[in-house]
N, C-alpha and C positions, 0 to 999 in steps of 0.2 A: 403484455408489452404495452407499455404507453402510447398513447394516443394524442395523435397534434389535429386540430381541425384540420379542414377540408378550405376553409377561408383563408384569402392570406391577407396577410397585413401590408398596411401602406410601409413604404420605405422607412419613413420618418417616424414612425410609432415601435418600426423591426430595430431600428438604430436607440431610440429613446429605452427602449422594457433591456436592450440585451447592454445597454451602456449602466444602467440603474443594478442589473442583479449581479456582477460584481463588485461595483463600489457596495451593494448593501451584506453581502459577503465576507467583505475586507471589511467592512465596520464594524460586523460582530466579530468577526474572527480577532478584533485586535483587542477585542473588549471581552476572548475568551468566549464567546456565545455558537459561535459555528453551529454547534451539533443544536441549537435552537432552533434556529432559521431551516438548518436541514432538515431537522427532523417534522418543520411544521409544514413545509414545500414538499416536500418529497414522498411519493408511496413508496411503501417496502421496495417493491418493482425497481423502480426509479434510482432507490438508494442503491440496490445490487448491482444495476445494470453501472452506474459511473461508478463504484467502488472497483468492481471489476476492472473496469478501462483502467481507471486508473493505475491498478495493481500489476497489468497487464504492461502499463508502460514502462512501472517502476520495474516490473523480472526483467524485462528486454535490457532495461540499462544493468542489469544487473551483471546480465550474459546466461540468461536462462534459455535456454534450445524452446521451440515453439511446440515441441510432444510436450515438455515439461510442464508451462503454463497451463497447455491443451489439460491437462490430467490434473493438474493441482484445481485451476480455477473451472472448470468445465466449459471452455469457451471453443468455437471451430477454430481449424489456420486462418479460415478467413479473414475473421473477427480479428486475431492477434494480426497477421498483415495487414490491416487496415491502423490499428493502433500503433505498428511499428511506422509504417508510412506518414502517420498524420505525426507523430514524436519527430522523425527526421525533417520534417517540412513545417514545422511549430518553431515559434520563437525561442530563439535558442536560453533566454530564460530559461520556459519550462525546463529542457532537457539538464539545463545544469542545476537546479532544481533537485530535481531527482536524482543526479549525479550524487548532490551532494548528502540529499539521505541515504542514499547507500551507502556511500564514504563512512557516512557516522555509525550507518548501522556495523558496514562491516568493520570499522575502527572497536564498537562496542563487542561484537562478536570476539574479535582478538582478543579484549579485555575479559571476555567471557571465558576464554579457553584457558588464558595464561591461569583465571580464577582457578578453574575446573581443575590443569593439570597438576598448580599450586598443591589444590585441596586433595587431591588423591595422592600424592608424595608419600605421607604418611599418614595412620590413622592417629587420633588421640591416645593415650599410654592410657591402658588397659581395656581397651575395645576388640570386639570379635571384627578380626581384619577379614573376614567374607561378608559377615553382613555389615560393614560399615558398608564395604566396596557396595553390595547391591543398593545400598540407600542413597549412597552417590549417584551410581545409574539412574536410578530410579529418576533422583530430582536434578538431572542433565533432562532425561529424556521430556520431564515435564515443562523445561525451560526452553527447550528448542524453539525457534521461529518458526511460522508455518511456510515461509518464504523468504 
């Protein structure tokens, strides 16, 4: 688990580093660079523990059940009721934020299935129609989302 000193900072230095690590965030992020900055800030630790939160907030908007998260992400209820709390009392940004990549996910999704049900209609003329079908399975299952 990461570690914050034991020192705490003046007001004015707590306001200045937490005002600075956004804007410096949003600078690479627009310049494409994010996973730089992240990757050079952040211990493995560090990176799983906010990927989680995050992903945690993104199921909840999704309408994922809290066993759900609990078993896919391996996180306690606690943990997920604390991230569903802080989502609902977060600027309402964030949340439509997240709203809207799920939107796009699950718009993608649809477009995924209509593909899918499309592509299994009929096999190509002259194809073994069981094993087409299993290599369809096959490359459904390996396209799935993990969430």
């Amino acid at each position: 688990m990461s570690q914050v000193s034991k020192h705490k900072l003046s007001p004015k230095v707590f306001e200045k580093i937490f005002s600075l690590f956004p804007q410096f965030l949003g600078r690479l992020a627009s310049h494409g660079q994010s996973n730089i900055a992240i990757d050079a800030l952040f211990s493995t630790t560090e990176k799983t523990m906010i990927a989680k939160r995050l992903a945690t907030a993104f199921m909840l908007v999704k309408g994922y059940s809290y066993a759900e998260i609990s078993k896919k992400l391996c996180i306690s209820f606690g943990t997920i009721g604390k991230i569903s709390e802080v989502t609902k009392n977060s600027d309402s940004h964030f949340a439509s934020e997240l709203a809207a990549i799920a939107k796009e996910q699950a718009f993608g999704e649809f477009l995924d299935t209509i593909g899918y049900k499309l592509s299994i209609a009929l096999p190509p003329k002259g194809r073994n129609w069981s094993e087409w079908r299993r290599r369809i399975e096959e490359d459904r299952r390996k396209s799935e989302q993990p969430f």
